[in-house]
C-alpha positions in Angstrom: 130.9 88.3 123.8 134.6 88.9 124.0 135.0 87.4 120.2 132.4 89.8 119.3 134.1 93.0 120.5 137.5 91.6 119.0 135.7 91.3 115.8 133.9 94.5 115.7 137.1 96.1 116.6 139.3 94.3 114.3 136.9 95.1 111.5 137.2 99.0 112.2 140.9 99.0 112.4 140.6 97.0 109.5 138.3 100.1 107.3 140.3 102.7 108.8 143.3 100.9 107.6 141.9 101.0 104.2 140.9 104.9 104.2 144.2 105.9 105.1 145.5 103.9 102.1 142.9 105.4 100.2 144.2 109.2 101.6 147.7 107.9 100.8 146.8 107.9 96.9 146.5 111.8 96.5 148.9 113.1 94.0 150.4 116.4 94.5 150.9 118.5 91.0 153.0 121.5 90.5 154.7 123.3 87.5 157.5 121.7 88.0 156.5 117.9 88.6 153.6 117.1 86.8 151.5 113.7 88.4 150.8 110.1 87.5 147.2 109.1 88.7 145.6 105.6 87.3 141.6 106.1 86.7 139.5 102.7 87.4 136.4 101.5 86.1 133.8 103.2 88.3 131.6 100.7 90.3 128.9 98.9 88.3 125.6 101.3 89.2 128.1 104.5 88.2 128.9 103.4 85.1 127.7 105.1 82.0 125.0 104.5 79.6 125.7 102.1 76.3 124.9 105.0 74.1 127.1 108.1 76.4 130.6 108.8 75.8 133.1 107.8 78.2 134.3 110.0 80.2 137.2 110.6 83.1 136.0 111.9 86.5 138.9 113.6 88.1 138.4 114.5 91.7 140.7 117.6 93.5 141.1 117.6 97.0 143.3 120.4 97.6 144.3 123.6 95.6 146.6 126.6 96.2 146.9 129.3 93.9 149.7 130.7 92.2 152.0 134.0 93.9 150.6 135.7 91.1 149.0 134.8 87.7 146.8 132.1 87.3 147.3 128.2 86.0 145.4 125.3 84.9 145.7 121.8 85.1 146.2 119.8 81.7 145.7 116.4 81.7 147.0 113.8 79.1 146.1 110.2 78.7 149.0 107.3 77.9 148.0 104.8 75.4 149.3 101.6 75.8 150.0 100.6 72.4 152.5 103.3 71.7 153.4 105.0 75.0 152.5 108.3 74.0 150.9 110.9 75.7 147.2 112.3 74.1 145.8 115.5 76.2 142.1 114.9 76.7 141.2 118.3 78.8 141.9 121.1 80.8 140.2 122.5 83.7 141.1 125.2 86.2 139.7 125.9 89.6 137.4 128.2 90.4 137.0 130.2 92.4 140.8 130.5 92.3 141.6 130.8 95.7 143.2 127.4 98.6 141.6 125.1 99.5 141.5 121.5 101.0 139.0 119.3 100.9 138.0 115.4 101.9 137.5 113.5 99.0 133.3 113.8 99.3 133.8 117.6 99.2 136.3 117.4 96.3 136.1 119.5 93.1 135.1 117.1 90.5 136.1 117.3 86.7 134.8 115.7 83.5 136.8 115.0 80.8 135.9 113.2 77.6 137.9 110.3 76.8 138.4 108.8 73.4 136.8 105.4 72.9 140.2 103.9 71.8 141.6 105.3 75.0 138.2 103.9 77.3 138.8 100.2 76.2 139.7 98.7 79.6 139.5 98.7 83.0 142.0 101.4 83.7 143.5 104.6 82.0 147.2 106.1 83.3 146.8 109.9 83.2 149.4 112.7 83.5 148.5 115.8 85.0 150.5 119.1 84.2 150.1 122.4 86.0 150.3 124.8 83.2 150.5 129.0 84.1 148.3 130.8 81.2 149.4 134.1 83.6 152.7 134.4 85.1 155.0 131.6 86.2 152.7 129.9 88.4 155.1 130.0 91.3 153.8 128.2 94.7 151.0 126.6 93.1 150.0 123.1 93.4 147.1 120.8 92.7 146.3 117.9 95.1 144.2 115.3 93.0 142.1 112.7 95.1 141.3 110.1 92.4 140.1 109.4 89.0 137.2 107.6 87.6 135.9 106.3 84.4 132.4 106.5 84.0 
């Protein structure tokens, strides 16, 4: 019975052990350092259709606006033949007002990604904070993940 609670405990640390990694792998954004997030394959019953486009799921956990003005978050894929960045989207948050969220209450984005681009199992992104109004001061972007679907 002893074995059994050692186990069961054991196993817990073990998954907790594992979210806090996962917590560990937010990326903080702001106007003046943009940030590097991989996306993955999403998990085999996630994954698109044959016939849909791929696409990149990016998931924001935490948001805090500008002083003043407003920004938006560009995000630019690498490819791996050349090195070069290729922008794929842009999304800002709305309601534009703080926020922070766990990652099954995050704010979740779609952005079409070029078949050239979708071709294996992972994708490095860039994301920029960009101020389209003002200078975007005291803003950041907290990103949770990314997924290709």
């Amino acid at each position: 019975m002893a074995r059994v609670a050692l186990l069961a405990g054991s196993t817990a640390l073990a998954l907790l052990v594992g979210l806090a990694a996962a917590e560990g792998a937010r990326v903080v954004v702001t106007v003046d350092q943009p940030g590097d997030v991989t996306a993955t394959a999403a998990p085999a019953p996630e994954r698109r259709a044959a016939d849909q486009a791929p696409h990149v799921i990016i998931s924001v956990t935490g948001f805090q606006p500008p002083q003043d003005g407003a920004v938006q978050a560009v995000v630019k894929a690498q490819r791996e033949d050349t090195g070069t960045e290729q922008e794929i989207g842009r999304f800002g948050i709305f309601p534009h007002i703080a926020f922070k969220a766990e990652p099954s209450k995050a704010q979740r984005f779609a952005l079409p990604l070029p078949k050239e681009l979708a071709s294996g199992a992972s994708v490095h992104l860039k994301v920029y904070l960009v101020p389209f109004r003002g200078e975007g001061k005291g803003a950041w972007l907290e990103v949770g993940g990314a997924e290709i679907r």
